[in-house]
PyMOL Python script that loads the backbone (N, CA, C, O; Angstrom):
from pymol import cmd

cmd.read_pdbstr("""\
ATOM      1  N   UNK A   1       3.509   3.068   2.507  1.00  0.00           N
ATOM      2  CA  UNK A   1       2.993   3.896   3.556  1.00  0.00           C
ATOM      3  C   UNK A   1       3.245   3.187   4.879  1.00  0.00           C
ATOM      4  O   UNK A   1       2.522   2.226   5.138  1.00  0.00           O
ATOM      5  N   UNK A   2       4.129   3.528   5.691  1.00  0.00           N
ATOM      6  CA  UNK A   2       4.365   2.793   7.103  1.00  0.00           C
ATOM      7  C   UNK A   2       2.849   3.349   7.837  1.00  0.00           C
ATOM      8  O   UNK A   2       2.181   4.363   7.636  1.00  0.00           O
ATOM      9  N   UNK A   3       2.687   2.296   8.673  1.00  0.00           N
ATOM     10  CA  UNK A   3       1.046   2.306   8.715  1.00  0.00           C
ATOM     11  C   UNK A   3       1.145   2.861  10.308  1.00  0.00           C
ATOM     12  O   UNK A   3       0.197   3.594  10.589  1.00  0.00           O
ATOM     13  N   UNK A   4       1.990   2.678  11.263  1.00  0.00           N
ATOM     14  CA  UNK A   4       2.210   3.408  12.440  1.00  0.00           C
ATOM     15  C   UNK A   4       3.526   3.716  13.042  1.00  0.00           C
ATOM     16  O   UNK A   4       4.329   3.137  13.774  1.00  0.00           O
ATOM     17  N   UNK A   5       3.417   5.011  12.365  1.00  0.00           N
ATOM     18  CA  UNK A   5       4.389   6.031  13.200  1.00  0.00           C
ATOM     19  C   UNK A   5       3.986   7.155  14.527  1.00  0.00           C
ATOM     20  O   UNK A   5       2.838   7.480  14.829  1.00  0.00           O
ATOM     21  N   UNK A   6       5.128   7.583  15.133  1.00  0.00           N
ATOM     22  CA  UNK A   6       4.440   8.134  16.166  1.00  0.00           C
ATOM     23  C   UNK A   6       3.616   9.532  16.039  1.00  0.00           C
ATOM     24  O   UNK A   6       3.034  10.097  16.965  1.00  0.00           O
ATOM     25  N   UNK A   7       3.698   9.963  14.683  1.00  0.00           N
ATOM     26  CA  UNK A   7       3.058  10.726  15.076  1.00  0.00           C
ATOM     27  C   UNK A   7       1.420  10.988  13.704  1.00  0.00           C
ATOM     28  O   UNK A   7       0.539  11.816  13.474  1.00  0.00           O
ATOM     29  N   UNK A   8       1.890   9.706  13.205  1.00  0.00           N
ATOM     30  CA  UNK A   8       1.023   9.682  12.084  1.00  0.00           C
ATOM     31  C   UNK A   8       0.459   8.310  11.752  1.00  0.00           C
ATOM     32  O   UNK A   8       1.118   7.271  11.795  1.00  0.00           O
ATOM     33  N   UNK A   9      -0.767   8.399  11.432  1.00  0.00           N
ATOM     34  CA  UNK A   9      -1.860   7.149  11.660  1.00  0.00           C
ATOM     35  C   UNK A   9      -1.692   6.978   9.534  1.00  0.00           C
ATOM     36  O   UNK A   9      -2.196   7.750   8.718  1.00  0.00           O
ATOM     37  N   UNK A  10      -1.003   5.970   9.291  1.00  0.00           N
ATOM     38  CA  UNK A  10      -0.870   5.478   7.683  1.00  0.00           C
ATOM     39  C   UNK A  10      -2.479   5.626   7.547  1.00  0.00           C
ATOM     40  O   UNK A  10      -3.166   6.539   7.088  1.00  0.00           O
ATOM     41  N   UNK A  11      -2.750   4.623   8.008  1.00  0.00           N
ATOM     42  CA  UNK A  11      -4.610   4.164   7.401  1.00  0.00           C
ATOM     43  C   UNK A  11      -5.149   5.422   7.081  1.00  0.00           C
ATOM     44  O   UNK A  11      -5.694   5.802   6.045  1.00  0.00           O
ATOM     45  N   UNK A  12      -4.905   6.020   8.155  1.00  0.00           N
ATOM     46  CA  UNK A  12      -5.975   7.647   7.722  1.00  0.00           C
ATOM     47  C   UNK A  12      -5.219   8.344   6.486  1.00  0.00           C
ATOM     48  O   UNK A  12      -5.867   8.747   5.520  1.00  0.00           O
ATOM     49  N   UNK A  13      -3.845   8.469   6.554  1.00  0.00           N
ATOM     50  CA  UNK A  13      -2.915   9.039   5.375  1.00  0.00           C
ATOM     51  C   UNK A  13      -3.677   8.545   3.909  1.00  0.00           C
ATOM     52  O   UNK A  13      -4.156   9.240   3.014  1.00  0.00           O
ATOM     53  N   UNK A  14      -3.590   7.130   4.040  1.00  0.00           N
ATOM     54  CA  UNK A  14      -4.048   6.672   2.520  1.00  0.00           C
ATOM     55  C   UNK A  14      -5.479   7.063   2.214  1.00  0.00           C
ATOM     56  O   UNK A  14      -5.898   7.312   1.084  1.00  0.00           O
ATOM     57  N   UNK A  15      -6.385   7.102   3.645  1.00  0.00           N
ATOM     58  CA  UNK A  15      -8.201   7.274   3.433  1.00  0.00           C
ATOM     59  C   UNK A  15      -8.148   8.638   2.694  1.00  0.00           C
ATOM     60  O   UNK A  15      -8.768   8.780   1.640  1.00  0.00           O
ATOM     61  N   UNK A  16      -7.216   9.913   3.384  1.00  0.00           N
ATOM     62  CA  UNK A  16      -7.419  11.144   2.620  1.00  0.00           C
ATOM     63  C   UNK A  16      -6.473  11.234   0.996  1.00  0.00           C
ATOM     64  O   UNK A  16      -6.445  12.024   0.052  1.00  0.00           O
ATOM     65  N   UNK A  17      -5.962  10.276   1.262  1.00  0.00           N
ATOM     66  CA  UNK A  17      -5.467  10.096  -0.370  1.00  0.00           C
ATOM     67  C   UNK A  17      -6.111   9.626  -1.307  1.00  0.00           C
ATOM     68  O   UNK A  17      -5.940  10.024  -2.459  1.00  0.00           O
ATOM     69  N   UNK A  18      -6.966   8.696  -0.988  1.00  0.00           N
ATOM     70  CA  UNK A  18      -8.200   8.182  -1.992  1.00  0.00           C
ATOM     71  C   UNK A  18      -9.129   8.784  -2.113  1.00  0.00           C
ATOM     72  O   UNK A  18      -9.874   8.573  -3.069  1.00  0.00           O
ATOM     73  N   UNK A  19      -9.431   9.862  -1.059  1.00  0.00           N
ATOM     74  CA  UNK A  19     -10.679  11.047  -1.367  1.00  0.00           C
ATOM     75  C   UNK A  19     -10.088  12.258  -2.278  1.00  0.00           C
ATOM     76  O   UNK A  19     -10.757  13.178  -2.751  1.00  0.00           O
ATOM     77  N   UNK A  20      -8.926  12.091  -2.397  1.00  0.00           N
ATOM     78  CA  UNK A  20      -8.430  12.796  -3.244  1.00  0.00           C
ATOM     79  C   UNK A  20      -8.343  12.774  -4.851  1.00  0.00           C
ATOM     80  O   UNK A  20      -8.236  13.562  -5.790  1.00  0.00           O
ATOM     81  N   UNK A  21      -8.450  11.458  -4.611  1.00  0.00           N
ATOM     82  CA  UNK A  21      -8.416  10.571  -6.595  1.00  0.00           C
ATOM     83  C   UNK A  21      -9.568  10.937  -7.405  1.00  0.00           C
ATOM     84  O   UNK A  21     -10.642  10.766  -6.828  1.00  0.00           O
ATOM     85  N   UNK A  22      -9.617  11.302  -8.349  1.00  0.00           N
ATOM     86  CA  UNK A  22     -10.301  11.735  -9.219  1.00  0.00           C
ATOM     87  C   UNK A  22     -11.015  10.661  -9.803  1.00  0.00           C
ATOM     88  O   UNK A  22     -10.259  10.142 -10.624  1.00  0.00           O
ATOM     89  N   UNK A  23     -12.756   9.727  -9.765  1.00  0.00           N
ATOM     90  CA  UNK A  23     -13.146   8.894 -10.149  1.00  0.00           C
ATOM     91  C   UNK A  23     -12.670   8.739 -11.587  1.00  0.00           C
ATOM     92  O   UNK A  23     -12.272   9.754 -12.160  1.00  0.00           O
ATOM     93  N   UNK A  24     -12.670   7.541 -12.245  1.00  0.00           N
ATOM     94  CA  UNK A  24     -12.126   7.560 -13.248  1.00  0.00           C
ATOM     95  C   UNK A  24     -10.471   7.892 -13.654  1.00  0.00           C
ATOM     96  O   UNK A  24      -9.798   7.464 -14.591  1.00  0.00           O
ATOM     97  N   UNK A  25     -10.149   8.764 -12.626  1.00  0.00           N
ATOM     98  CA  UNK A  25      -8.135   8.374 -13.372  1.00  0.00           C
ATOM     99  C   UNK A  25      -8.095   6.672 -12.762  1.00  0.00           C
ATOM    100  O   UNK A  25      -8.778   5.720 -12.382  1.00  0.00           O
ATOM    101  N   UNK A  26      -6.790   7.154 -13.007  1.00  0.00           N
ATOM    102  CA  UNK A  26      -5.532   5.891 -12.668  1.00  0.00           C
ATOM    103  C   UNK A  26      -5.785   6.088 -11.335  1.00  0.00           C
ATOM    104  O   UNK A  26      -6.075   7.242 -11.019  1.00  0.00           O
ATOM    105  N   UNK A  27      -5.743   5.086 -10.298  1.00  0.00           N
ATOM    106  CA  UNK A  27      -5.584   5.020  -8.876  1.00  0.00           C
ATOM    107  C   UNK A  27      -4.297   4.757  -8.276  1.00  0.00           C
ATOM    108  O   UNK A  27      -3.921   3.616  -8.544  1.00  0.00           O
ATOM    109  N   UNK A  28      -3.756   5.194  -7.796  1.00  0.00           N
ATOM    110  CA  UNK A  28      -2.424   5.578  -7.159  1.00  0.00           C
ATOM    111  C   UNK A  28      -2.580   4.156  -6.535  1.00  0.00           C
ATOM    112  O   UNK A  28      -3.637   3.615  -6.212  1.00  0.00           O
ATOM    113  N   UNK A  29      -0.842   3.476  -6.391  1.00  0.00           N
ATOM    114  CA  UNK A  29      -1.439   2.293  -5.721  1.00  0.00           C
ATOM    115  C   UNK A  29      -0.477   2.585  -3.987  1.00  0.00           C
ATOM    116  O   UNK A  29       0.405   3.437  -3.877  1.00  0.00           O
ATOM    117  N   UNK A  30      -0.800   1.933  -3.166  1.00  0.00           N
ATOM    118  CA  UNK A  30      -0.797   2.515  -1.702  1.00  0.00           C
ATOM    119  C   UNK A  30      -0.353   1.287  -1.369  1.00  0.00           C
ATOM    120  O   UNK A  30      -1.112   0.399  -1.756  1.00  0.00           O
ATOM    121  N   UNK A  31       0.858   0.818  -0.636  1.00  0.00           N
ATOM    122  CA  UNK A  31       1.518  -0.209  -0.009  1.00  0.00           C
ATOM    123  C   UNK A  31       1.685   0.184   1.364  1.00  0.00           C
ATOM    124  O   UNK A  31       2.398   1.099   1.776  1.00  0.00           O
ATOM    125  N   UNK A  32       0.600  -0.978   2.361  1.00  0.00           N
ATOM    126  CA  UNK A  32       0.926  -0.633   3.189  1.00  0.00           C
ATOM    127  C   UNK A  32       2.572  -1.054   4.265  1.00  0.00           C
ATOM    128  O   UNK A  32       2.781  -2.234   3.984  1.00  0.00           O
ATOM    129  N   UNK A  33       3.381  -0.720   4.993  1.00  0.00           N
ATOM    130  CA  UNK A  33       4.295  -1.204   5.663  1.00  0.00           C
ATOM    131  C   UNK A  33       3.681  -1.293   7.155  1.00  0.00           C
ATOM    132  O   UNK A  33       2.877  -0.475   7.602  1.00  0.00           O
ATOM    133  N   UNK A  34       4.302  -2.677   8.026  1.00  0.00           N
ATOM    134  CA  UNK A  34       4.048  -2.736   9.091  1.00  0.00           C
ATOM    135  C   UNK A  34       5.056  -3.753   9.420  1.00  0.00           C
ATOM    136  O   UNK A  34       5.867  -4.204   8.612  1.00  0.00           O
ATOM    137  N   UNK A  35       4.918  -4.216  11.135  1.00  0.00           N
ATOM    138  CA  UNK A  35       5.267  -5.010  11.648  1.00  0.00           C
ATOM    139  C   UNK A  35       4.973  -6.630  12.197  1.00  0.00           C
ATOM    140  O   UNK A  35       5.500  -7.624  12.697  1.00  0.00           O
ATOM    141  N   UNK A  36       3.975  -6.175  11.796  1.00  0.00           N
ATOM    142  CA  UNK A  36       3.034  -7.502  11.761  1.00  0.00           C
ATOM    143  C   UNK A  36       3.183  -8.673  10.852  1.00  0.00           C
ATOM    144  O   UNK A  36       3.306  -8.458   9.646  1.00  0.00           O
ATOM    145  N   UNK A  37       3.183  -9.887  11.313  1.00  0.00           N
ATOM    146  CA  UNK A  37       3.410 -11.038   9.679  1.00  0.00           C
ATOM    147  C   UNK A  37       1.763 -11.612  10.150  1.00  0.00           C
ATOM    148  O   UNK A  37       1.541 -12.642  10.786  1.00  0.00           O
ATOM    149  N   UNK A  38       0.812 -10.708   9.681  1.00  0.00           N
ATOM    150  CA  UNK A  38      -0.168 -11.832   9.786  1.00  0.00           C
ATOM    151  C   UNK A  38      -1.237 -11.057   9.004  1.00  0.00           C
ATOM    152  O   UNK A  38      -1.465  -9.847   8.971  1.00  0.00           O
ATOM    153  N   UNK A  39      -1.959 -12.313   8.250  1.00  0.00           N
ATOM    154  CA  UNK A  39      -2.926 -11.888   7.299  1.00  0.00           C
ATOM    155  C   UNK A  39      -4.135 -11.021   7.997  1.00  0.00           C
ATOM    156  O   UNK A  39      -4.705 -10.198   7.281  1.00  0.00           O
ATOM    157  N   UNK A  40      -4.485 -11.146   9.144  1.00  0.00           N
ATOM    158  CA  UNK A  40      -5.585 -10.219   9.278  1.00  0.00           C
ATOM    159  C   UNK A  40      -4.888  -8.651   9.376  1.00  0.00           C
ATOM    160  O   UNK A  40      -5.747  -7.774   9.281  1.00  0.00           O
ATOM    161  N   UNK A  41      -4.116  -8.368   9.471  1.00  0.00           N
ATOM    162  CA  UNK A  41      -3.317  -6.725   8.986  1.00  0.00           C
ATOM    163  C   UNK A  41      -3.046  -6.618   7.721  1.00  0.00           C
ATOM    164  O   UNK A  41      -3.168  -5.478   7.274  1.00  0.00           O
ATOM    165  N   UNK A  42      -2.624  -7.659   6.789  1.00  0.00           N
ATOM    166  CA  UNK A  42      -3.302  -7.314   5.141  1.00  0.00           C
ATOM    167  C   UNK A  42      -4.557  -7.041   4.934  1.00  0.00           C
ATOM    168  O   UNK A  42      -4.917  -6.141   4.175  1.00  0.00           O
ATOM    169  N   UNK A  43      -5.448  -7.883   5.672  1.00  0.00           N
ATOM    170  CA  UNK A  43      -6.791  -7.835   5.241  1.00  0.00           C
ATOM    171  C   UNK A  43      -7.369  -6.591   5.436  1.00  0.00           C
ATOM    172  O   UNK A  43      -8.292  -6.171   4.738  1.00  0.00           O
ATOM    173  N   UNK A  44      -6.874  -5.993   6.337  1.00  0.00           N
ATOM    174  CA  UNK A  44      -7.216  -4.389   7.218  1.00  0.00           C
ATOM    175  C   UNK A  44      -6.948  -3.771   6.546  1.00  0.00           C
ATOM    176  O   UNK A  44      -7.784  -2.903   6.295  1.00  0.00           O
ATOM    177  N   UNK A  45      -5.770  -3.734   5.841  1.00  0.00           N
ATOM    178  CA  UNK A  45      -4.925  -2.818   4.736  1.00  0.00           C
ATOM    179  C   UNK A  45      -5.854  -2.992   3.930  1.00  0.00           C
ATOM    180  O   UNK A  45      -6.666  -2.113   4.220  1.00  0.00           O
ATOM    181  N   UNK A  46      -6.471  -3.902   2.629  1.00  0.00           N
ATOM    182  CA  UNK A  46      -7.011  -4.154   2.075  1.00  0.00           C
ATOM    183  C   UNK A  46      -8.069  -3.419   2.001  1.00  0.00           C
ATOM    184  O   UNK A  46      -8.208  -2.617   1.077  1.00  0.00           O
ATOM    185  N   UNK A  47      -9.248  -3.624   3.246  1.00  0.00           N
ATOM    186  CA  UNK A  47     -10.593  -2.935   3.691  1.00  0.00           C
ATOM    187  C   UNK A  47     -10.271  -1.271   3.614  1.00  0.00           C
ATOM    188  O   UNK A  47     -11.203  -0.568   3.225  1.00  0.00           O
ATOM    189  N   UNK A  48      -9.356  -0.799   3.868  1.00  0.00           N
ATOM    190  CA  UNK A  48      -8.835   0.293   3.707  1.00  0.00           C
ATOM    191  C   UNK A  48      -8.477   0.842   2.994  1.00  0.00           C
ATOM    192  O   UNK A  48      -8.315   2.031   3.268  1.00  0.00           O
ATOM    193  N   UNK A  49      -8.228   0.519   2.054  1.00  0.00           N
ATOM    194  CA  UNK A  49      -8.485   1.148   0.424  1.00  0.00           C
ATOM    195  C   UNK A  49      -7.103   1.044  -0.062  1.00  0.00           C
ATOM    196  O   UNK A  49      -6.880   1.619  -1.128  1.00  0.00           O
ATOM    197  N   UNK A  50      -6.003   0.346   0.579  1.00  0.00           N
ATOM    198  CA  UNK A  50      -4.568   0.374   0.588  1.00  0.00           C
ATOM    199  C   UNK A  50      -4.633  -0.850  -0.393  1.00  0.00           C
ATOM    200  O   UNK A  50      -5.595  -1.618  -0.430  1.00  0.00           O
ATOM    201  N   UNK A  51      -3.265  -0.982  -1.363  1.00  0.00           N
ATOM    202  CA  UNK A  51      -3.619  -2.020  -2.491  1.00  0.00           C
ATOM    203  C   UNK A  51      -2.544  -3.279  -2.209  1.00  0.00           C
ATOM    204  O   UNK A  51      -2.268  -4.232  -2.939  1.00  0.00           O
ATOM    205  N   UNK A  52      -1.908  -2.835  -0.528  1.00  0.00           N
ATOM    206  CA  UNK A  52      -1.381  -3.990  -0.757  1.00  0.00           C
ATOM    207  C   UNK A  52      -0.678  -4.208   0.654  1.00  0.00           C
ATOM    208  O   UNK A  52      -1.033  -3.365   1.478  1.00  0.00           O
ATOM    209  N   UNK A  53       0.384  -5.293   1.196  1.00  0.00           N
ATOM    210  CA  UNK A  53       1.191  -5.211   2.542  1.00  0.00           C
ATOM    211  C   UNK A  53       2.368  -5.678   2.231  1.00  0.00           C
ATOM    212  O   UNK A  53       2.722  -6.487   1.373  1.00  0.00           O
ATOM    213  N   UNK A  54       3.137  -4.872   3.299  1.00  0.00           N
ATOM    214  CA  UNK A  54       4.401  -5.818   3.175  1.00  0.00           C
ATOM    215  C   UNK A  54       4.778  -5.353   4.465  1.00  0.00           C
ATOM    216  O   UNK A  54       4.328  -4.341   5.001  1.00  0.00           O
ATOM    217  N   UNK A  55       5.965  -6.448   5.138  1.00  0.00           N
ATOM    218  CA  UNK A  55       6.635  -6.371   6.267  1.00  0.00           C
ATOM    219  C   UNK A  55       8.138  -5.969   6.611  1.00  0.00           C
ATOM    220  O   UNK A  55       9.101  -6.279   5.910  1.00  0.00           O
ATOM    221  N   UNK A  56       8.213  -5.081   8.037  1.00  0.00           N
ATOM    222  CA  UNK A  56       9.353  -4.746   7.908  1.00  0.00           C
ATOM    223  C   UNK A  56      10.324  -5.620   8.829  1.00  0.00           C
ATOM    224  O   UNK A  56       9.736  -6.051   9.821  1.00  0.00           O
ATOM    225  N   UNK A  57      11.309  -5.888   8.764  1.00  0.00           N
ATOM    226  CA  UNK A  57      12.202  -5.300   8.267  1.00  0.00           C
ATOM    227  C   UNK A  57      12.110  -5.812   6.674  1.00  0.00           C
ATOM    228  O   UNK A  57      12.218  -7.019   6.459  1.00  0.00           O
ATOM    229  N   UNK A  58      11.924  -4.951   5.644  1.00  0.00           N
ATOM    230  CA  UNK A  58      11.701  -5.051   4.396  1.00  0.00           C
ATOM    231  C   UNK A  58      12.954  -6.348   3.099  1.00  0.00           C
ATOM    232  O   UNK A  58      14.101  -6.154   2.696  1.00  0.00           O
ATOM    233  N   UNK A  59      12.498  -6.911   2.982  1.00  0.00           N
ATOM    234  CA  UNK A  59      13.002  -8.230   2.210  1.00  0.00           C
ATOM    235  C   UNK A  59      13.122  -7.374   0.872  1.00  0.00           C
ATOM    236  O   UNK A  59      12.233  -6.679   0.381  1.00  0.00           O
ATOM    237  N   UNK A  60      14.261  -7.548   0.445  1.00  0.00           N
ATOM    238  CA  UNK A  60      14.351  -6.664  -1.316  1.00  0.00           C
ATOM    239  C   UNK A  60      14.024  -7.705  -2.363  1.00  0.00           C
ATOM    240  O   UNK A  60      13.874  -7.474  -3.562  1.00  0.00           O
ATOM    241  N   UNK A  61      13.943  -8.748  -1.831  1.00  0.00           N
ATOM    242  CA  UNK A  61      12.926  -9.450  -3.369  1.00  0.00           C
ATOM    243  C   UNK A  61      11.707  -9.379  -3.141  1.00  0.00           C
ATOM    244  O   UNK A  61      11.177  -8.848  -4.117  1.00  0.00           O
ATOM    245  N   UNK A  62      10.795  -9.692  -2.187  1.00  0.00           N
ATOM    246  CA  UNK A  62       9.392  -9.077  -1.616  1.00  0.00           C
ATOM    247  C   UNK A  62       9.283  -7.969  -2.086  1.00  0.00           C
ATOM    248  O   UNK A  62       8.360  -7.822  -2.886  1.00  0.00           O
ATOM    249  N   UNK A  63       9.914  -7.116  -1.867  1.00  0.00           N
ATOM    250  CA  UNK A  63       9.512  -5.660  -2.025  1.00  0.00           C
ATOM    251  C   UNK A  63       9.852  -5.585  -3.759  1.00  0.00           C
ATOM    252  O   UNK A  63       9.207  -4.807  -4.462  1.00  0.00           O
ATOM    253  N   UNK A  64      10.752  -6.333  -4.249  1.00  0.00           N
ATOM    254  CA  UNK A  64      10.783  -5.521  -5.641  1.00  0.00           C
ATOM    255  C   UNK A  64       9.930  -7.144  -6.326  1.00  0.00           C
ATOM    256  O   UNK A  64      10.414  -7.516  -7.395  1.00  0.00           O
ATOM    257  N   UNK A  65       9.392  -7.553  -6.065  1.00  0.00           N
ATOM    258  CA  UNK A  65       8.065  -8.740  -6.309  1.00  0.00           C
ATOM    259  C   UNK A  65       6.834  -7.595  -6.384  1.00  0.00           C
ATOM    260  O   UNK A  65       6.280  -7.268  -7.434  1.00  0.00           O
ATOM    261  N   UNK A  66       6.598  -7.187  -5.378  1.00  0.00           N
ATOM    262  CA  UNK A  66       5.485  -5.832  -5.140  1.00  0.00           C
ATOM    263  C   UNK A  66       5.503  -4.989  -5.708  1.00  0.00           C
ATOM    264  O   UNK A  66       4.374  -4.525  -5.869  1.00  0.00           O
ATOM    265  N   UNK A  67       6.411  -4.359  -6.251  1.00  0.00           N
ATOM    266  CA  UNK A  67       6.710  -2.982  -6.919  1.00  0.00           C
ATOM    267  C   UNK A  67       6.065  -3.410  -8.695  1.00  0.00           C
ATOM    268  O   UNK A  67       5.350  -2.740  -9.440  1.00  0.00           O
ATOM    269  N   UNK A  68       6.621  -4.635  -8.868  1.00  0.00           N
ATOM    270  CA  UNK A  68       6.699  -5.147 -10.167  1.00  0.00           C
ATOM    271  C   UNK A  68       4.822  -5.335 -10.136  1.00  0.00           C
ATOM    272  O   UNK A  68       4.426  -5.111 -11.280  1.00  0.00           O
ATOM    273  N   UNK A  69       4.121  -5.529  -9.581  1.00  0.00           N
ATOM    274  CA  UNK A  69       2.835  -6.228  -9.842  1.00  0.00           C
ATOM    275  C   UNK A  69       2.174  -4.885 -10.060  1.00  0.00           C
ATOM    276  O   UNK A  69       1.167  -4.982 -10.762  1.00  0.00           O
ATOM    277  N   UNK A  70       2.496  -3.492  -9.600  1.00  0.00           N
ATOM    278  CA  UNK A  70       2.101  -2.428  -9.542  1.00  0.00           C
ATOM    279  C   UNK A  70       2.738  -1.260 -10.681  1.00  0.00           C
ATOM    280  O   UNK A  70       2.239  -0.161 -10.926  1.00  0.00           O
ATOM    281  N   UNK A  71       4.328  -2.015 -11.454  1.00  0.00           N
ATOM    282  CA  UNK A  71       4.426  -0.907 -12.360  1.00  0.00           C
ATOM    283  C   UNK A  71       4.735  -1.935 -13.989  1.00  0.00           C
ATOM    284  O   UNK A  71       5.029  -3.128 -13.908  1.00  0.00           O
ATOM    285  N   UNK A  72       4.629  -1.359 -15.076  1.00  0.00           N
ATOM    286  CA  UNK A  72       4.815  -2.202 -15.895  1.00  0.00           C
ATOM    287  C   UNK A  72       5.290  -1.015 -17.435  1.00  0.00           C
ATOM    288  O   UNK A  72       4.705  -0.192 -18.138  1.00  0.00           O
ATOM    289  N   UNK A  73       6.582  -1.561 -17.330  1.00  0.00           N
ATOM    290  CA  UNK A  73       6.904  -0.584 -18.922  1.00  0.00           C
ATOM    291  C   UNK A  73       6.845   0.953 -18.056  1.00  0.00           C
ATOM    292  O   UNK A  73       6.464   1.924 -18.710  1.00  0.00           O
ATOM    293  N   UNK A  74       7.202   1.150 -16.664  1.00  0.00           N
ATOM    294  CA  UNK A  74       7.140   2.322 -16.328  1.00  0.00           C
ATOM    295  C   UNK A  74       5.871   3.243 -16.231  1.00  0.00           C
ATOM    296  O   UNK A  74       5.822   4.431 -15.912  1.00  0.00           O
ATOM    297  N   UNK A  75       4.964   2.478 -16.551  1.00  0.00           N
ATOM    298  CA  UNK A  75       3.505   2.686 -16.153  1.00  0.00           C
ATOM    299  C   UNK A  75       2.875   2.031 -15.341  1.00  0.00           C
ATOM    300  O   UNK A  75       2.772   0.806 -15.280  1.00  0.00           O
ATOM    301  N   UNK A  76       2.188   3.237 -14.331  1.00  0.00           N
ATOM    302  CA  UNK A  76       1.716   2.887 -12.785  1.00  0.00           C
ATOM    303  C   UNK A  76       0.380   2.329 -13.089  1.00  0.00           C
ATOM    304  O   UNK A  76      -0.503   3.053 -13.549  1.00  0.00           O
ATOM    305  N   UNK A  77       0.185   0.988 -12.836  1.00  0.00           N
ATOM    306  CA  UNK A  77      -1.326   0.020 -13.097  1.00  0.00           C
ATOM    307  C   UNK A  77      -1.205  -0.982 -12.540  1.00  0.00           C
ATOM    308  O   UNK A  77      -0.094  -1.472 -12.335  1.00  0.00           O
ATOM    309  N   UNK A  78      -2.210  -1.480 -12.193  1.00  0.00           N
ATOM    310  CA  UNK A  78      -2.809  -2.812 -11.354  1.00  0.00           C
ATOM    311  C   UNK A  78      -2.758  -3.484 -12.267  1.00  0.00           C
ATOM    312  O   UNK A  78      -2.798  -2.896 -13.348  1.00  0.00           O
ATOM    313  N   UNK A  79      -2.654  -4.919 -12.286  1.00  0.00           N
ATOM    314  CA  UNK A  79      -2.441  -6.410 -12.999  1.00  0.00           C
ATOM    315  C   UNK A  79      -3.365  -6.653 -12.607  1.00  0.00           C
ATOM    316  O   UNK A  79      -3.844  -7.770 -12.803  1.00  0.00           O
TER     317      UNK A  79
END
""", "prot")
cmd.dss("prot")
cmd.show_as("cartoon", "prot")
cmd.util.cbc("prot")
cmd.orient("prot")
């Protein structure tokens, strides 16, 4: 989820996506993207119900490091 575009606020994108989840399923997992390299904008992501950060310009072992902690055997789950 790129977390600021111009015409769309990520944080709020993911808040109405988690009011959307059905207690008890599987929880969709929500990566946030930004520009920032600094832990207090993970941590924000975090508080925000988002399950994770990464930075752009996007690194393809980072990103497929991330992908991997979130899918397993092709099933979408948290480690």
């Amino acid at each position: 989820m790129d977390l600021y575009t111009p015409d769309l606020d990520g944080i709020e994108v993911a808040r109405a996506m988690r009011s959307l989840e059905d207690p008890g399923t599987r929880r969709t997992p929500i990566i946030g993207m930004g520009t920032l390299d600094l832990e207090s904008e993970r941590a924000h992501c975090l508080e925000c119900g988002l399950d994770g950060y990464i930075v752009k310009p996007l690194n393809p072992t980072v990103l497929e490091d991330l992908i991997r902690r979130f899918v397993r055997h092709g099933d979408s789950t948290l480690e």
